[in-house]
N, C-alpha and C positions, 0 to 999 in steps of 0.2 A: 370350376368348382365354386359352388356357394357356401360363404362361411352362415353357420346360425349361431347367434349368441343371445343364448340364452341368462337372461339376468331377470334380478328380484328386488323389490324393494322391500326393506323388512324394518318395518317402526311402528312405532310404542308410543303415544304421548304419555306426559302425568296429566290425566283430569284434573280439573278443577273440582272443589269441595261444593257442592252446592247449596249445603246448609251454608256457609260463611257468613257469618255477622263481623263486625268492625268488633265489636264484642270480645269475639276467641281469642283474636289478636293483640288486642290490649294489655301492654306491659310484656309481653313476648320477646325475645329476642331475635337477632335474625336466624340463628340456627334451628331453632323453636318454628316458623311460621311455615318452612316446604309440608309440615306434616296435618296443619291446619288450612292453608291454602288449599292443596291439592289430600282429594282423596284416597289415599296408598289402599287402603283395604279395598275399594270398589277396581285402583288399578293394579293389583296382586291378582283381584278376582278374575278379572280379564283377561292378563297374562297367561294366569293360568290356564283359563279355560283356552286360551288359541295356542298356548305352547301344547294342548293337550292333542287336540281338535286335528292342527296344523306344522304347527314347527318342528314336534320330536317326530311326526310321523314320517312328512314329508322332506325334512333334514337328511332322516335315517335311508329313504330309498334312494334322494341324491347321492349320499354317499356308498351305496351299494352299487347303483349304476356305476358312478366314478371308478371304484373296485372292478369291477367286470370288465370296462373294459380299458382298463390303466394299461396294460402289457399291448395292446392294440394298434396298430398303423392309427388308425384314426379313432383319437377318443372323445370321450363325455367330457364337458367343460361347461362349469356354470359362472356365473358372477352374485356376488350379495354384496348388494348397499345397505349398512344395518347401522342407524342410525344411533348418534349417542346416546339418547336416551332411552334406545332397545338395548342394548348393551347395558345401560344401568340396571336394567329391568329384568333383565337374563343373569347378569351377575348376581344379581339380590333375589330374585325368589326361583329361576331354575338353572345353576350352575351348569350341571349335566348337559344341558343343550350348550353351550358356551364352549363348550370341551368337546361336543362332534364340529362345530365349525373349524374349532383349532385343529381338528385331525383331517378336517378337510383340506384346510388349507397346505398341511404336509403332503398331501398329494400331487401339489402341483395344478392342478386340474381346476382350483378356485380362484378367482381373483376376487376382492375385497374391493370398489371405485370408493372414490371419497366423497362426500356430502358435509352440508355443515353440521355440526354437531349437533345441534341440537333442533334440527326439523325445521329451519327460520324461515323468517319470510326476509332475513338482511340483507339477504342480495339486493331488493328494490326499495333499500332504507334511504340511500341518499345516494352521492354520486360518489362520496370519499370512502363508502362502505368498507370503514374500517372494521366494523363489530363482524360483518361478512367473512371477512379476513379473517379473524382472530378465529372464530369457530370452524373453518376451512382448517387452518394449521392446528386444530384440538384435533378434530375426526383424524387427520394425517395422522399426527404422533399416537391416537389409541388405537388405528388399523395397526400401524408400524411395532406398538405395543405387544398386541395381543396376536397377531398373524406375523409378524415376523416381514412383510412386505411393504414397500413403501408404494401408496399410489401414483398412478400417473395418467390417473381419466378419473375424470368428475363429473359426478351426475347430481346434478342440484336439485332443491327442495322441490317435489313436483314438477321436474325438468322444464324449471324457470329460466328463460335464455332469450336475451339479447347480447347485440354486442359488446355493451360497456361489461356485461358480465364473464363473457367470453374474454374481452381485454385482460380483464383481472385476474382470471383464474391464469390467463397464458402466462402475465408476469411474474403465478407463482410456482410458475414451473413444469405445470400440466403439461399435457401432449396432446388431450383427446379430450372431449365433453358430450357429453349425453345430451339431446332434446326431442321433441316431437316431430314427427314428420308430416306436421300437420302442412293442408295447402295451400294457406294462405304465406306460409315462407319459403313450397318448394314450386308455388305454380303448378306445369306440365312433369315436372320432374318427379324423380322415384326415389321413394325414402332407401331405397336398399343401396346404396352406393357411398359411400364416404368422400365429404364436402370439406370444407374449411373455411373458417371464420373470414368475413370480410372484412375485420379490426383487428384480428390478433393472426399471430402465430401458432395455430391451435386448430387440429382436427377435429370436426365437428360427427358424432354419431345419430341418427336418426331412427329413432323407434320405429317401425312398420305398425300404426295404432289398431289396425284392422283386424290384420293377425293374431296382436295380441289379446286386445277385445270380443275376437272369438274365445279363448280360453277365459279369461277374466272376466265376460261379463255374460257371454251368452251359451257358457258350457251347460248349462241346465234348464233352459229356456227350450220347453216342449213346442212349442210357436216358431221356432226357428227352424231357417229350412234344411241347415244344417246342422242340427239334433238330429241322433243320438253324434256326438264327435268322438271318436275312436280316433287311437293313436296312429296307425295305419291312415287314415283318410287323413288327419291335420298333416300327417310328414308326407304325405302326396301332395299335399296344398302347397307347401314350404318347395318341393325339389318340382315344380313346374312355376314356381314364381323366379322370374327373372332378376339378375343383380347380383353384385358382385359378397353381398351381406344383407341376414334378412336383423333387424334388432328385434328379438322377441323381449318384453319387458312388462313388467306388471309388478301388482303386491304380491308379496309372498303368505298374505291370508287367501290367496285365493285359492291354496293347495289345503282348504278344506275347513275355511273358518266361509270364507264367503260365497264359498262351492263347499257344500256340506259334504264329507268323508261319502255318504250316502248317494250322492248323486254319480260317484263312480272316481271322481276328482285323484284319489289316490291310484288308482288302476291303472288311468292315462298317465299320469308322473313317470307311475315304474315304467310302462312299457315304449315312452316315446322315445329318447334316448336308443332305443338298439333299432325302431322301426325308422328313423332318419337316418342313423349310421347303415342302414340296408341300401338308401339310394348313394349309387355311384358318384352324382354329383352334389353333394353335401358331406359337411363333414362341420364338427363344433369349433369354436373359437372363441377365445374371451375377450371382452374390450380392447386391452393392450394388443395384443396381437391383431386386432383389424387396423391398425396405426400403422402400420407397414403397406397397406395400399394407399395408391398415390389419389388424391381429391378427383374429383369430375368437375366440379362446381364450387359457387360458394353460397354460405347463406348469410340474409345481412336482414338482420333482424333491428328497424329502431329502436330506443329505449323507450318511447311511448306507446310500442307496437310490440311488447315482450309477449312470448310465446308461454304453456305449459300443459301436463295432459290433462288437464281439469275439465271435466265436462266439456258440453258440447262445440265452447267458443273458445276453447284452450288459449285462455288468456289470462290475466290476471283477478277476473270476476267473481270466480271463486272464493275470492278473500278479500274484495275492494268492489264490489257492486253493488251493495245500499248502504246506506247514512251507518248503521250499525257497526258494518266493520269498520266502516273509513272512521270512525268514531275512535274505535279499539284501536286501530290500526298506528294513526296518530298519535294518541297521547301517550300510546307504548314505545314509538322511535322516539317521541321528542325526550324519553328519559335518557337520554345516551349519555348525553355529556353530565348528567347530575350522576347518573350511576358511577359513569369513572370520577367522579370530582371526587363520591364519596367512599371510593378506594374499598370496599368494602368485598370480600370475598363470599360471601354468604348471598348478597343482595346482590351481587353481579350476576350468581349462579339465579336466585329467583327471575330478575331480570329475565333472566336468558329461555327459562323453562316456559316462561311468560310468552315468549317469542315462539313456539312452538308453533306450526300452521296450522297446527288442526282446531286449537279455541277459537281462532275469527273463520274458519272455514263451518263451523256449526252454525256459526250466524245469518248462512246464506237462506235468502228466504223465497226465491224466485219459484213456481210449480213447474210441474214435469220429469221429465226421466231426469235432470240435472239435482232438481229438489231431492226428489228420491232417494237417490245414492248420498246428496249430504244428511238427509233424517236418518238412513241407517245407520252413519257412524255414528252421527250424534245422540240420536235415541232421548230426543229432547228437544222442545218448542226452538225455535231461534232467537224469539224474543229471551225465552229462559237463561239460555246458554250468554245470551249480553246482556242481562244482569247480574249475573254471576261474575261475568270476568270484572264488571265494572265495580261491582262490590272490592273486589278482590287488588284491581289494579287503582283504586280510589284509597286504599286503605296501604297498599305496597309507595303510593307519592308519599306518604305520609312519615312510614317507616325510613325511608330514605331521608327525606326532611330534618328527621330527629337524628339522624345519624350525622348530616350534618351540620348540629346546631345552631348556632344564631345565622351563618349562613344558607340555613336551609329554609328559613322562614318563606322566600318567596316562590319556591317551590310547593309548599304549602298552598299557595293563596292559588299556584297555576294547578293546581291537580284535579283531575276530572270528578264527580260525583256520580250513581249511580242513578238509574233513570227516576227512583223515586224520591230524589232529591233534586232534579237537575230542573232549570226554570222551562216550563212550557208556555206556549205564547197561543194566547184566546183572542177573538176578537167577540165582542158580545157575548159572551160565556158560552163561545162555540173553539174546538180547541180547532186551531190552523196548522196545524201538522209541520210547524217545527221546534225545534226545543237547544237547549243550551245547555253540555253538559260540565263547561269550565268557561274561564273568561275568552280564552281564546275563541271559545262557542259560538259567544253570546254576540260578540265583538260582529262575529261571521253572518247570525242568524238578522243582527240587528240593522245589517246593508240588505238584507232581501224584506224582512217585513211588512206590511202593508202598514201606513206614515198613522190609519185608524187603530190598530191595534197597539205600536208603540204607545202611544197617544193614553190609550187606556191604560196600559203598564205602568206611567208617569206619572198617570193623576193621581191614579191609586197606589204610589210610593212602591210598586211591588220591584221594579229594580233594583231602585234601592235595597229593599227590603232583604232581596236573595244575596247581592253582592255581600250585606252586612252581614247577617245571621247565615246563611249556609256556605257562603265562600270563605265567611269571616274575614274579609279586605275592610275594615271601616276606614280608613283613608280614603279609598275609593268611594265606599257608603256616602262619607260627608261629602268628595267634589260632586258626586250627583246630584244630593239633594239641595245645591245651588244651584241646579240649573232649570231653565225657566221651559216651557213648550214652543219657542219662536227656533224655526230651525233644526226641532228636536230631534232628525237622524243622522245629521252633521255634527252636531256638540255631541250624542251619547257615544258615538264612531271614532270622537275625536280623542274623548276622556278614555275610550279601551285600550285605543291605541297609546296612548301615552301611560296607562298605567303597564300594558304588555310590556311598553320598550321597557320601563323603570326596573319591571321584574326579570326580564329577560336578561336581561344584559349584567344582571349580578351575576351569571353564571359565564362570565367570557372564557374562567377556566382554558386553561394549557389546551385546551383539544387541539389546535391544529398541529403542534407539537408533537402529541400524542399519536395525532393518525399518519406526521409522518413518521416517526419509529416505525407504524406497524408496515409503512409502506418499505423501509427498508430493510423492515424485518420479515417480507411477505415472502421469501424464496425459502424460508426454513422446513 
């Protein structure tokens, strides 16, 4: 018998506001700035429009099937990973839907995996991935909350997975984790079989990508050789594929926000479910319940060789392959420890919303079918979408800073700017394509430079000039402008570094303290 477990991923970011000036937020509070930040009416509009389109529709016939055949030897069983922030989003502008999940889950027939709460990218923040931790145990207690079930299989942000992440979740108790079955972690081997972690303690599940991307990406694709797909043909597909479990998994827009209601999208929903329950050797299963067969193998993914289903090199490129996000990417972890220093509930949550994958995922700028699918969601330039966060997350160092007063001044001086602030580096009034968008930047940009353009920089005070007026460090300002052109990318390299350490290191803050608490508070 082959199990099929069919599972959904169902999330919501909050956009960003893309008008944002430094402006709106000025004198604000932190309770004040989630509704200036981020645009609620453009993501109300959205919700709606896919709670329309997709969720109540497709919700409604899951749970019809599950009815049909609940009294059955062998029934319907789905899974929904429904992210904190969909759940925010559901509670606040369509309860109604919120309330067939909940009747789902009385069924029996649904299990609810856990994710971090809020869509992060913290799994690959550092290696003490305390904030990881902390949003893992939120999703737990609001699954536990609102379904009544406690999880016991995780499927992380974009089924981000290596070892060290496998380690983590096994220490909090997990049984089972979701990743890709992609071939560079199973080789010759078949995603349809259930593995286990070669660092932890912990069953490893494998998405069958193929499968699934027949329904997700290529169900309306007149070009394909297998268009039209009927229910009937895909559950043939499934009960002649070999292995003990096939992982069907995708977004849950694709029941009719990214396969339009029009293309048929709803017709195959209702009727796959009783055309797979017709073959003899098949029958549904939910995550937990594939934890009861024994491994074949293992998979051993390094932490520099992390896995996800992100386009075509399901890796981490999606959200760390040009300057852009590694830009974003950075000066959003490196707030960690100032966030918790500054104790602050309101800014912990901005923080966090900040952290969501889909802002640095907009940023990807590479062409092709991978480009493609990121301008869909983002529905906006890339360059656009990292100015906006930079606006946004240049003016959020800030609000923190002030929060924590004379303390927080050197957080101030490390906060990024956005790019029409940020120092660009010319050589004869030709721009050399790199740029500096905080000191830590500049420090970076100022070891690769060509030794003629520093040069230029120097003569013409312009370093100075930015450290003083747009960083506003004049401490800094004045050790520069003592120094002379003999040597000049060893003294400017030497001065960053010494001002980094001065300002860094105000913040030594309790963190290790802190992370371990949350290590020994990580079984909750």
């Amino acid at each position: 018998m082959t199990e099929i477990c069919l599972g959904f991923e169902v999330h919501q970011p909050f956009r960003l506001n893309r008008r944002f000036t430094e402006e709106m937020a000025r004198g604000k509070s932190p309770s004040e700035l989630p509704d200036i930040y981020f645009d609620n009416s453009m993501n109300r509009e959205i919700f709606l429009r896919v709670a329309r389109k997709c969720y109540l529709p497709a919700t409604g016939i899951i749970l019809e099937n599950i009815d049909r055949y609940r009294r059955d030897r062998k029934k319907f069983k789905v899974a929904f990973s429904l992210s904190g922030t969909f759940l925010e989003q559901c509670m606040r502008w369509a309860p109604e839907l919120l309330d067939i999940f909940t009747d789902m889950a009385k069924t029996g027939c649904a299990e609810f995996p856990c994710q971090t709460y809020y869509h992060s990218l913290s799994s690959i923040f550092s290696s003490d991935r305390t904030e990881f931790v902390e949003q893992v145990q939120m999703h737990r207690r609001k699954v536990e909350e609102l379904f009544g079930m406690r999880p016991t299989v995780f499927e992380n942000t974009e089924f981000l997975y290596n070892n060290s992440i496998a380690s983590t979740i096994a220490a909090m108790g997990f049984r089972g984790i979701f990743t890709e079955g992609a071939e560079r972690i199973l080789g010759w081997r078949s995603p349809n079989f259930v593995y286990r972690a070669s660092s932890a303690d912990i069953k490893v599940l494998l998405r069958n990508y193929r499968l699934s991307d027949d329904v997700a990406f290529r169900f309306s694709n007149r070009d394909w050789e297998g268009w039209p797909l009927t229910a009937d043909r895909y559950a043939y597909w499934l009960a002649c594929t070999p292995g003990t479990c096939i992982n069907i998994f995708m977004d849950y827009e694709t029941m009719g926000e990214h396969q339009w209601p029009e293309t048929g999208i709803h017709e195959f929903l209702r009727w796959l479910p009783g055309e797979i329950l017709r073959h003899e050797n098949l029958e549904f299963s939910t995550p937990s319940e594939l934890l009861r067969h024994e491994p074949v193998g293992e998979i051993d993914v390094h932490d520099f060789a992390t896995v996800s289903w992100a386009d075509a090199e399901r890796s981490t490129n999606a959200w760390l392959g040009n300057d852009m996000q590694r830009t974003a990417f950075n000066h959003l972890k490196a707030l960690e420890s100032w966030v918790r220093k500054a104790g602050d509930p309101e800014l912990t949550r901005i923080w966090r919303l900040l952290q969501t994958s889909d802002l640095i995922y907009y940023m990807f700028v590479t062409p092709g079918p991978s480009g493609l699918v990121h301008g869909y969601f983002s529905q906006q330039f890339p360059s656009e979408a990292f100015w906006v966060f930079m606006r946004v997350l240049s003016d959020f160092y800030t609000k923190v800073s002030e929060r924590l007063g004379s303390s927080g001044r050197p957080l101030r001086l490390l906060r990024p700017v956005p790019p029409d602030r940020a120092f660009h580096l010319f050589e004869g009034g030709r721009y050399i394509n790199l740029s500096a968008h905080s000191l830590r930047e500049l420090a970076d940009v100022v070891r690769i430079a060509p030794e003629s353009s520093l040069r230029e920089h120097l003569v013409n005070g312009d370093v100075r000039r930015w450290v003083e007026e747009t960083i506003e460090d004049r401490e800094l300002a004045a050790r520069l402008g003592k120094r002379g052109l003999e040597n000049l990318r060893g003294e400017l390299v030497r001065e960053l570094e010494l001002r980094l350490n001065e300002l860094e290191k105000v913040n030594s803050y309790n963190f290790s303290n802190s992370a371990g608490k949350n290590r020994r508070d990580s079984g909750d």
